[in-house]
C-alpha positions as CSV (number, residue, x, y, z in Angstrom):
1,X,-19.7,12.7,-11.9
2,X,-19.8,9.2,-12.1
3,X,-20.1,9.1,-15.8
4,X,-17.2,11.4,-16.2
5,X,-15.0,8.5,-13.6
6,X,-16.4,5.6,-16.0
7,X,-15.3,7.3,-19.1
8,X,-11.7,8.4,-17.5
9,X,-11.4,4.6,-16.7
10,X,-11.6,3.8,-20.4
11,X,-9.3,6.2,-21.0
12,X,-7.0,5.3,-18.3
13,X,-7.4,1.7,-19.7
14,X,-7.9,1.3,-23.1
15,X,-11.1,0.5,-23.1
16,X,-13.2,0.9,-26.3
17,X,-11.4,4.2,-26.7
18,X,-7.5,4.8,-27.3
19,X,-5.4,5.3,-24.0
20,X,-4.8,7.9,-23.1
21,X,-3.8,9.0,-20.1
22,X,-4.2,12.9,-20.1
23,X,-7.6,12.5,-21.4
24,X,-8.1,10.3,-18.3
25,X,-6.9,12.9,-16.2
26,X,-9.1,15.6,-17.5
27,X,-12.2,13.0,-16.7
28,X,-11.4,12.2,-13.6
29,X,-11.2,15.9,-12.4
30,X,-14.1,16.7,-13.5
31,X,-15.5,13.9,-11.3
32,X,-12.9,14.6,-8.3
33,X,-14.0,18.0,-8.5
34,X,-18.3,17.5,-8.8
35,X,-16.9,15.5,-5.6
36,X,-16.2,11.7,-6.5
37,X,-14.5,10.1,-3.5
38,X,-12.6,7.5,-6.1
39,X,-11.8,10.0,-8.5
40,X,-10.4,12.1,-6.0
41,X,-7.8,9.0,-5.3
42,X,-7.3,8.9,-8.7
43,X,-6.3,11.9,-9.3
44,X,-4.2,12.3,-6.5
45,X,-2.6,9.7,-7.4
46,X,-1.9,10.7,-11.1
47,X,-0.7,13.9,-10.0
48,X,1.8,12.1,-7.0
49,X,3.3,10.2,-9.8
50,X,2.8,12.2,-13.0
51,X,0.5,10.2,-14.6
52,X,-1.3,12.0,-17.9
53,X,-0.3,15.4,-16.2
54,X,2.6,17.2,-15.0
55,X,3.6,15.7,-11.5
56,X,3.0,17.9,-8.8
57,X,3.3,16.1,-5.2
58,X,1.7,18.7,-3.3
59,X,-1.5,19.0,-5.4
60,X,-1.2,15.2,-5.3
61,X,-1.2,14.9,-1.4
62,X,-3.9,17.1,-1.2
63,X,-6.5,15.1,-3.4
64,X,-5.3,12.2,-1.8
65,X,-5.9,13.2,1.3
66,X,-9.7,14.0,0.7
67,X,-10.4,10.6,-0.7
68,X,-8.4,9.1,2.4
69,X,-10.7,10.9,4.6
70,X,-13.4,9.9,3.0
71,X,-12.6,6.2,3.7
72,X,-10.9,5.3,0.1
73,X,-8.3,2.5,1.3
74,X,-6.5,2.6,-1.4
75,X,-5.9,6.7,-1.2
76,X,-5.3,5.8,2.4
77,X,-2.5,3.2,1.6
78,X,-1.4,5.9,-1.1
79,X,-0.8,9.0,1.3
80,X,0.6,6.2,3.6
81,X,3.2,5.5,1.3
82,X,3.8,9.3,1.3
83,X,4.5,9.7,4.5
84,X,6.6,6.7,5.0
85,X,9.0,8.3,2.3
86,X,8.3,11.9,2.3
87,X,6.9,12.4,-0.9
88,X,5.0,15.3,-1.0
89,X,5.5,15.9,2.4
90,X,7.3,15.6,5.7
91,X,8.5,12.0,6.6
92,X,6.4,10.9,9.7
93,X,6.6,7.6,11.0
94,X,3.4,8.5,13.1
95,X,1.4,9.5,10.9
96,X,2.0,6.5,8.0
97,X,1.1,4.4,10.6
98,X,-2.3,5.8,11.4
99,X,-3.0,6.0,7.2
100,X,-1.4,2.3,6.8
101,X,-3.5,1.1,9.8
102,X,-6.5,2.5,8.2
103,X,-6.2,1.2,5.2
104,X,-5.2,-2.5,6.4
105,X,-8.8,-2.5,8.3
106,X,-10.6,-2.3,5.3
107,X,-9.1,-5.1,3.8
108,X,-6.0,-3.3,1.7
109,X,-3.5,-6.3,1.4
110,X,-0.4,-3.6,0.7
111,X,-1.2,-1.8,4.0
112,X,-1.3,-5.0,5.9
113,X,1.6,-5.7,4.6
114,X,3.0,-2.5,5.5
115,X,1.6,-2.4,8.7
116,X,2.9,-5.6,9.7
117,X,6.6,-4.1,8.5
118,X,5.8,-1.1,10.9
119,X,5.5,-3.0,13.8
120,X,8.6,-5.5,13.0
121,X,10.8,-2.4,13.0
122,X,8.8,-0.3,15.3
123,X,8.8,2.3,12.7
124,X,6.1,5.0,14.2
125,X,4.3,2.6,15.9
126,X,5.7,0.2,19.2
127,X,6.9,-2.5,18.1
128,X,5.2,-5.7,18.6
129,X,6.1,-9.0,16.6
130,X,2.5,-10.3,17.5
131,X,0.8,-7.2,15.9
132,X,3.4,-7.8,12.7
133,X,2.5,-11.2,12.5
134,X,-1.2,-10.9,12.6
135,X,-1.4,-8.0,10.3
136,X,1.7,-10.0,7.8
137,X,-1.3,-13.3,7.8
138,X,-4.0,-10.8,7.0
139,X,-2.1,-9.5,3.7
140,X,-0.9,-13.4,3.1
141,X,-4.4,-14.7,3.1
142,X,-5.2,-12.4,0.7
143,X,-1.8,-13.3,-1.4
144,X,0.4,-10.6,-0.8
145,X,3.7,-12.0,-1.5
146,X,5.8,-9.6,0.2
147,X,3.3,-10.3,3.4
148,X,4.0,-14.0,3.0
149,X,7.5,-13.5,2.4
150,X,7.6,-11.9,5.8
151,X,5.5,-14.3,7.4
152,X,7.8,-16.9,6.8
153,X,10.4,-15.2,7.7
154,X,8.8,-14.9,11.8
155,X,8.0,-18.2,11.1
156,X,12.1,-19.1,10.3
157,X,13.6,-17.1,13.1
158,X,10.1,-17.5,15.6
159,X,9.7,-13.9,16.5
160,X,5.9,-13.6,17.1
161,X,4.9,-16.9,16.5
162,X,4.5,-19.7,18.3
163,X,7.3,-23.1,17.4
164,X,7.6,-26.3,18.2
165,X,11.2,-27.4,19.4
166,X,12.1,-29.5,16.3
167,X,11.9,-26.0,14.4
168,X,14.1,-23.5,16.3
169,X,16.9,-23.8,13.8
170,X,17.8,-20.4,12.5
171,X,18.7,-20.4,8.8
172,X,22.1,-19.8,9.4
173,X,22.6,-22.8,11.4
174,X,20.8,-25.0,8.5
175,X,22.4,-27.5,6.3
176,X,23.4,-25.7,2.8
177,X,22.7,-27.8,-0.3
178,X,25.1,-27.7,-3.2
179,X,22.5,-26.8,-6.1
180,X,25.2,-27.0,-8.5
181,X,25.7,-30.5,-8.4
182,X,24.9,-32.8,-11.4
């Protein structure tokens, strides 16, 4: 199995072989299948997006799904994602928000990201600007832009985040510069 997952990675890549993503796919079965926790996320993947092979979400969800329960972050971020926009299968709030939780605790800087988002909107999860500023540092630190985008933005308008006086100036209320000028 795991020499079929290395040589579906040079295949995948490039890599001393010609890309080619269908012959990637067919490698990466064959390990999913002889039970390969990462090749089962890859191919759940590929077959989510249509990668090499004829997209087919169900099928998709349903690799992903083993890897995810086999502790695979990045298959857990991946059904996460699926559930968030119902890709594959039903929309549910909920349950992206257990996936993107699990994911973010094994050190997945999208799902902190992600997670953090959930708890700004309350999307699934209660809403809780300390929990979405924690889990926005985590995927920061690790230089996640959107994460640090987001970050700075409790920082701006101090939801979650402690301020000193000086800085309780909401963006709107700040000076505009002319950048035009010469």
């Amino acid at each position: 199995a795991l020499g079929a997952y290395f040589l579906a990675r040079m295949y995948l890549r490039g890599d001393g072989v010609l890309e080619d993503k269908r012959e990637a796919f067919k490698w990466f079965h064959v390990s999913a299948i002889a039970g390969d926790a990462d090749a089962q996320a890859e191919v759940g993947f590929m077959l989510c997006e249509g990668v090499g092979v004829l997209q087919d979400e169900r099928e998709g969800i349903r690799w992903l799904r083993k890897a995810a329960d086999r502790g695979i972050a990045q298959a857990q971020f991946n059904l996460a994602i699926a559930y968030d926009e119902g890709d594959g299968v039903l929309e549910d709030d909920k349950e992206a928000a257990k996936w993107y939780r699990k994911a973010a605790e094994q050190g997945n800087a999208d799902a902190q990201g992600s997670l953090g988002i959930a708890y700004l909107q309350g999307n699934g999860i209660l809403q809780d600007y300390t929990e979405a500023t924690k889990w926005f540092r985590k995927g920061a630190e690790q230089g996640n832009a959107a994460a640090q985008f987001m970050l700075g933005d409790l920082y701006t308008d101090g939801a979650g985040v402690p301020q000193p006086p000086c800085f309780r100036v909401r963006r709107s209320q700040a000076p505009r510069q002319d950048l035009d000028r010469e």
